[in-house]
C-alpha positions in Angstrom: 107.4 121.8 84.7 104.0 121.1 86.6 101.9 121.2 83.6 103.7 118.1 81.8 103.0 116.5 84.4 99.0 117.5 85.5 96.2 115.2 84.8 92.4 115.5 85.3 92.2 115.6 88.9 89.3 113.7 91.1 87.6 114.4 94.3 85.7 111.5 94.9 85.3 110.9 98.7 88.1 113.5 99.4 90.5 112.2 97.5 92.5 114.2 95.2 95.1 113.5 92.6 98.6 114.5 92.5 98.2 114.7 88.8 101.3 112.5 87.9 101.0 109.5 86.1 102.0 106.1 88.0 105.4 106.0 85.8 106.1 108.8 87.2 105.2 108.3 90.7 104.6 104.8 92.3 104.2 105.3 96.2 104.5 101.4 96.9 107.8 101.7 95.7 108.6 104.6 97.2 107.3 105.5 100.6 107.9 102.2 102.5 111.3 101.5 101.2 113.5 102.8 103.5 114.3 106.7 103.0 111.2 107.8 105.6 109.7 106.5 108.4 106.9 108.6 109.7 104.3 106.4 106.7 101.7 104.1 108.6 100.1 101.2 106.5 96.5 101.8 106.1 95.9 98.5 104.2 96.9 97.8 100.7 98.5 100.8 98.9 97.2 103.4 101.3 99.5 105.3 103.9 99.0 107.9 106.4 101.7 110.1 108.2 102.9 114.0 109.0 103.6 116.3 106.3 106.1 118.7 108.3 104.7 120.4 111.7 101.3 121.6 110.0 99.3 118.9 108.2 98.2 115.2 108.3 98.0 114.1 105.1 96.7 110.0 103.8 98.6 109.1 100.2 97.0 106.1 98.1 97.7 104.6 94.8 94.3 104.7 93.0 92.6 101.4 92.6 92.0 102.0 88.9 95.1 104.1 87.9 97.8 103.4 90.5 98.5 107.3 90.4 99.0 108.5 93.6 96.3 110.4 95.9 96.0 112.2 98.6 93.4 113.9 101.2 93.6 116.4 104.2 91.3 118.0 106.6 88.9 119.8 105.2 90.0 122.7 107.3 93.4 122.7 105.7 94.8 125.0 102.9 94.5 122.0 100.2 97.1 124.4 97.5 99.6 124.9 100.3 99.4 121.0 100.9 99.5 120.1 97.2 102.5 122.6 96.9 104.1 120.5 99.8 103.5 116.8 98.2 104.8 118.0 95.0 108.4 119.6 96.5 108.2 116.6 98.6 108.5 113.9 96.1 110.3 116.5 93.7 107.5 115.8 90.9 109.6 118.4 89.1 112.0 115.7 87.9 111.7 114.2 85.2 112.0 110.3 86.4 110.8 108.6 83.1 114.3 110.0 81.1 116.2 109.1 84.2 115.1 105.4 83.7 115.2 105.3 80.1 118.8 106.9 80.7 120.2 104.4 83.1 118.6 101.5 81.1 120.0 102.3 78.2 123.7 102.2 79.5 122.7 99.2 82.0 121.3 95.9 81.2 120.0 94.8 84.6 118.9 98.3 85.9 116.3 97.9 82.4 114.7 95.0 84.2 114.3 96.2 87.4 112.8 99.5 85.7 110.2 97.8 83.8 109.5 96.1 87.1 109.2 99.1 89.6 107.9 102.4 87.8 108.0 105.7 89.9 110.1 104.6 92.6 111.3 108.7 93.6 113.6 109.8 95.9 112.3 111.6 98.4 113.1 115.9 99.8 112.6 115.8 103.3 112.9 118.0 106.1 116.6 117.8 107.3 116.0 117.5 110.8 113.7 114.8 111.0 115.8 113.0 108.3 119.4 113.7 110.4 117.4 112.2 113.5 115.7 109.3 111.4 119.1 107.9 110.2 121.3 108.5 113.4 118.5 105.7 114.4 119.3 104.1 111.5 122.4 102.3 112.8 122.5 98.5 113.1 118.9 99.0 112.9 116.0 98.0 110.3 113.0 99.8 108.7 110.5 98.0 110.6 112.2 98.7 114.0 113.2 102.3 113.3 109.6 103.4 112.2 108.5 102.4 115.4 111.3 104.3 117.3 110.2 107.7 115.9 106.6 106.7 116.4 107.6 106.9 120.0 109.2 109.6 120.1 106.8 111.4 117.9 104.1 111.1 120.4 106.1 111.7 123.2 107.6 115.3 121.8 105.5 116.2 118.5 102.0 117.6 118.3 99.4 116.0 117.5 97.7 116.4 113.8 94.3 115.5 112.5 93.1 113.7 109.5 89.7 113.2 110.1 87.4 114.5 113.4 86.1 110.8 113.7 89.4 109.2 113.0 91.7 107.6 115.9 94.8 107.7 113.8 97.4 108.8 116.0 99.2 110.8 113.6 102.0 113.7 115.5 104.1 116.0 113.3 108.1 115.6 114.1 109.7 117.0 117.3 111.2 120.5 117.3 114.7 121.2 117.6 114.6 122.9 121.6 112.3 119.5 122.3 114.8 117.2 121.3 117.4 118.8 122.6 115.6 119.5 125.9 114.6 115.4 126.4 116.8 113.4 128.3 119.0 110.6 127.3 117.5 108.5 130.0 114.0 109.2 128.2 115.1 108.0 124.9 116.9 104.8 126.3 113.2 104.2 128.0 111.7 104.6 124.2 113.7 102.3 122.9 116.4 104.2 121.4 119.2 102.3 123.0 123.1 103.4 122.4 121.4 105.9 119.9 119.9 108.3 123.0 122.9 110.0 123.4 123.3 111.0 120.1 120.1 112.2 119.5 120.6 114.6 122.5 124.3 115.5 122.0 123.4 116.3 118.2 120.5 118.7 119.0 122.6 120.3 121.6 125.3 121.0 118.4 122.5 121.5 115.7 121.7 124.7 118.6 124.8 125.9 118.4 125.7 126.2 115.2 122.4 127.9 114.7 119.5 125.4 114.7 117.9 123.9 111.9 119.0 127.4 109.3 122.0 125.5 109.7 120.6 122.2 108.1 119.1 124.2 105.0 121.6 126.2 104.6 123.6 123.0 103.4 121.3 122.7 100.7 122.9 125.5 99.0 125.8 123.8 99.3 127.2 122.0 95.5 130.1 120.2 97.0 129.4 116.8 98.3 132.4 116.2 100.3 132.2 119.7 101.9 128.4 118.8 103.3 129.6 115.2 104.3 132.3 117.3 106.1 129.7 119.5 108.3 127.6 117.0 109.0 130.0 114.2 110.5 131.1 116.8 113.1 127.9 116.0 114.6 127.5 113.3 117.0 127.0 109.9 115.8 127.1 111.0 111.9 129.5 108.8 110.1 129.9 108.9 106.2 127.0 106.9 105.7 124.5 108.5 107.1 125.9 111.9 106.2 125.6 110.4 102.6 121.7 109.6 103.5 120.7 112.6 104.6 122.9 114.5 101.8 120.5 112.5 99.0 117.3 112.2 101.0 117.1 116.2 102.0 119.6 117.7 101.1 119.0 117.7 97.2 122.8 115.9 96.2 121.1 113.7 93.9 124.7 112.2 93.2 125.6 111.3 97.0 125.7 107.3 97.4 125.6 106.3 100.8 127.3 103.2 101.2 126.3 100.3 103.9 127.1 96.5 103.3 124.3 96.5 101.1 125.4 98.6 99.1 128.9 97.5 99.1 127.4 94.1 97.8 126.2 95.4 94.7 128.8 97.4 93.8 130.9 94.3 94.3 128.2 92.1 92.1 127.4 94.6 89.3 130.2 97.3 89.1 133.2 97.2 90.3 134.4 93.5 90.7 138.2 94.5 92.2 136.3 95.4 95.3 135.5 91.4 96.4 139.4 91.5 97.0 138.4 94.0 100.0 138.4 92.7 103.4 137.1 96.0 104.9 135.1 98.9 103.9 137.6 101.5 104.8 137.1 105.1 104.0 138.6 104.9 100.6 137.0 101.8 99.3 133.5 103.8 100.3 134.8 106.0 98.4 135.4 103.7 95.8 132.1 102.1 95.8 130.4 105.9 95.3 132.4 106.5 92.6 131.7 103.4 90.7 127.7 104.1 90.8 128.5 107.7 89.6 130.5 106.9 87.1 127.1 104.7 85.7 124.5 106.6 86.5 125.7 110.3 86.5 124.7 113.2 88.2 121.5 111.2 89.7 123.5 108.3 90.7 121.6 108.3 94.7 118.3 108.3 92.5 119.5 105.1 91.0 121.1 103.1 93.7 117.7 104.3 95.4 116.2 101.8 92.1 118.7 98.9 92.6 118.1 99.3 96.4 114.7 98.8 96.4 114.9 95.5 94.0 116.8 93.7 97.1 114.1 94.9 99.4 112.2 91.4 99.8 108.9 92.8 100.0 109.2 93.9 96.7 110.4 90.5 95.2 107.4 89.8 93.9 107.3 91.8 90.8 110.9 91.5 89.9 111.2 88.4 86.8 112.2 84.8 88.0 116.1 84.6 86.8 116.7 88.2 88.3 115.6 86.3 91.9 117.7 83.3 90.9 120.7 85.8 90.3 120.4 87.3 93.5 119.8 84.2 95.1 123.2 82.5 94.1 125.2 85.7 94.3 124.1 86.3 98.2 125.1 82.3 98.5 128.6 83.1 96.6 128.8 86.2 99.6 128.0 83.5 102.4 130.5 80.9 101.5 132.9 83.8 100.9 132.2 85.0 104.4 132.4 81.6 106.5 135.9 81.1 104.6 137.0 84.5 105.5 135.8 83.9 109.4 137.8 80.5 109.6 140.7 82.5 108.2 140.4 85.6 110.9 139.8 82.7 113.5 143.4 81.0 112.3 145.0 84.1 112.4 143.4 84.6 116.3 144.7 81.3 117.3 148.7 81.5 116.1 148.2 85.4 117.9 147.5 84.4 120.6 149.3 80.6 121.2 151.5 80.8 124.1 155.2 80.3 123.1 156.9 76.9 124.7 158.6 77.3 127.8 162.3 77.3 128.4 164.1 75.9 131.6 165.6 78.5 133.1 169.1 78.4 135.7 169.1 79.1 139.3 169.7 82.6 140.2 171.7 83.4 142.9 170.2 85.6 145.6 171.4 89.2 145.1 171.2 92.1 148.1 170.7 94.6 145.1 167.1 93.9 144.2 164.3 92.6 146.4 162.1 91.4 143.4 162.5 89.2 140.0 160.7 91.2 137.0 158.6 89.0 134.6 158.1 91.2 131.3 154.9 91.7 130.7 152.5 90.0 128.6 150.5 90.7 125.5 146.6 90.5 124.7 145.4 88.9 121.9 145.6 92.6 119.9 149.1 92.7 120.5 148.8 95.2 122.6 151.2 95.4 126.0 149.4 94.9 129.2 149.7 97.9 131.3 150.1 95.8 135.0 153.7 93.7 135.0 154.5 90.4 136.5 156.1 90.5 139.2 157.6 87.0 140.9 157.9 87.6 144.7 161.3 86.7 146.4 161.3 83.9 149.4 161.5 85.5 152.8 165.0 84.4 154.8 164.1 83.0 158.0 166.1 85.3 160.8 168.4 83.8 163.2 169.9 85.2 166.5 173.7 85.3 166.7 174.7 84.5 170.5 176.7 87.0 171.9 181.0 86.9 171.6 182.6 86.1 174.9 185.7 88.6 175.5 
């Protein structure tokens, strides 16, 4: 409900407020964490970016209130944007029971939510989030922002804040541009192994019927049967399905899993995981399960919480022994990891020791075979080499029989 929500609203110097309080919406702790990319840093607590294809929009945290802010061209249609910001950081949720909720029926989430108010999940569009967290791969915030700042300005259109402003500020590709640029044009953006699925994905997003297809998943309730259509796409794993399932595609339950993730689930929920050596599918499976059996149907919304406490740019405002905590449990995980390398490395080294030789007996020449077959070796997988050995016989020197005298 909008009007539990809307406060007295001020247009001093063009800015306007969202009318939410800062418990409810914090953007420090929720715009440059990690679930979009397209927010530039304007200086302390003061972002600008692309609200879809049709406005450029600047978000602060007031200096007085810390409730969030915002300002568009005057041109724009200032209800339509307002109606925009609020589906976009789903001010229709109430997040001040969700915290007192989870803290409640968690000891250490309480800290951290006393620590970071109003940190939201975010309802994007579903392109631009599919595309921002194929990138996403081996990748980090910093790095992918820039990424699809490139490629922004080299397929969006560009949007204006102000008339005398040089922000370069350009709304998210469309569909037929992405899938019209060239891998070699992304690998010269910097999108590395990525290009190709950039460009192979909009080529499959066209034919299963462009981005309807993307919201038509929204209707969707079944978690598994979105991850399920989006991992046919190429280079969508479970992860990133998960991502873009929580961060547009309104499953506020979905938990996408990464090492991260893994570690806290290992830490603070589910302690039979440290016996894992892998995450395989079912362990990520695992791992979801274990955040929603704590936190419910808005388990993404809080692992979006706990995710942002082990952001280190947010470290600042969380209490000294949670730090310390952290700090010994990610030393616990290092020693854990440098004795399970030494281990794998063992295991390489008896794999892969040659056996001792053998003497082996004379062989008589035989007239049946021209060749002695050596059987063929093994790589360090185990695997069997595809070319034999093959130990070449010794020529016979010819000799010339004189002829028999009759």
């Amino acid at each position: 409900n909008k009007s539990k929500f809307k406060m007295r609203s001020s247009t001093s110097r063009g800015w306007r407020s969202l009318g939410v309080s800062a418990v409810e919406l914090r953007l420090a702790y929720t715009l440059p964490t990690g679930q979009a990319f397209q927010w530039m840093s304007k200086g302390e607590r003061e972002w600008v970016g692309a609200l879809g294809v049709d406005f450029a929009v600047g978000l602060r945290e007031c200096p007085e209130t810390n409730q969030a802010e915002w300002r568009a061209h005057p041109d724009a249609d200032m209800d339509k944007v307002e109606a925009k910001l609020w589906d976009y950081f789903q001010l229709d949720i109430d997040l001040t029971t969700l915290y007192e909720e989870w803290s409640e029926s968690d000891e250490r989430v309480k800290q951290i939510a006393q620590c970071l108010p109003g940190a939201r999940v975010l309802r994007q569009d579903p392109l631009e989030c599919l595309i921002a967290f194929i990138c996403s791969s081996n990748n980090n915030i910093g790095r992918i922002s820039l990424m699809l700042q490139r490629l922004r300005r080299e397929l969006g259109t560009r949007l204006i804040l102000d008339d005398d402003d040089d922000d370069e500020i350009y709304s998210f590709p469309t569909l037929s541009a992405l899938a019209s640029c060239t891998e070699q044009r992304l690998r010269e953006l910097g999108f590395g192994y990525r290009a190709p699925y950039v460009v192979e994905t909009s080529k499959q997003l066209q034919e299963l019927g462009g981005s309807d297809f993307l919201f038509q998943l929204r209707k969707e309730e079944d978690r598994n049967t979105i991850r399920t259509a989006l991992t046919q796409l190429k280079g969508v794993g479970p992860k990133v399905a998960d991502c873009v399932a929580l961060f547009c595609l309104d499953q506020k339950d979905a938990v996408p899993v990464d090492t991260h993730v893994w570690r806290l689930a290992r830490r603070d929920y589910d302690p039979s995981l440290r016996e894992a050596k892998s995450l395989t599918l079912r362990l990520y499976d695992q791992v979801g399960d274990s955040f929603r059996t704590n936190f419910g149907t808005h388990a993404g919304w809080a692992l979006s919480l706990l995710f942002c406490a082990e952001l280190p740019s947010l470290a600042h405002v969380l209490p000294e022994p949670l730090l310390l905590e952290m700090k010994l449990f990610k030393q616990e995980e290092k020693l854990l990891n440098a004795a399970a390398a030494v281990q794998k490395k063992k295991r390489r080294a008896t794999t892969t020791k040659s056996p001792p030789s053998t003497p082996t007996k004379k062989k008589t020449r035989s007239s049946s075979s021209s060749s002695v077959s050596v059987p063929p070796a093994k790589n360090n997988e185990g695997d069997i080499t595809s070319t034999p050995i093959v130990a070449k016989k010794k020529k016979r020197k010819k000799t010339t029989t004189p002829p028999r005298k009759k």
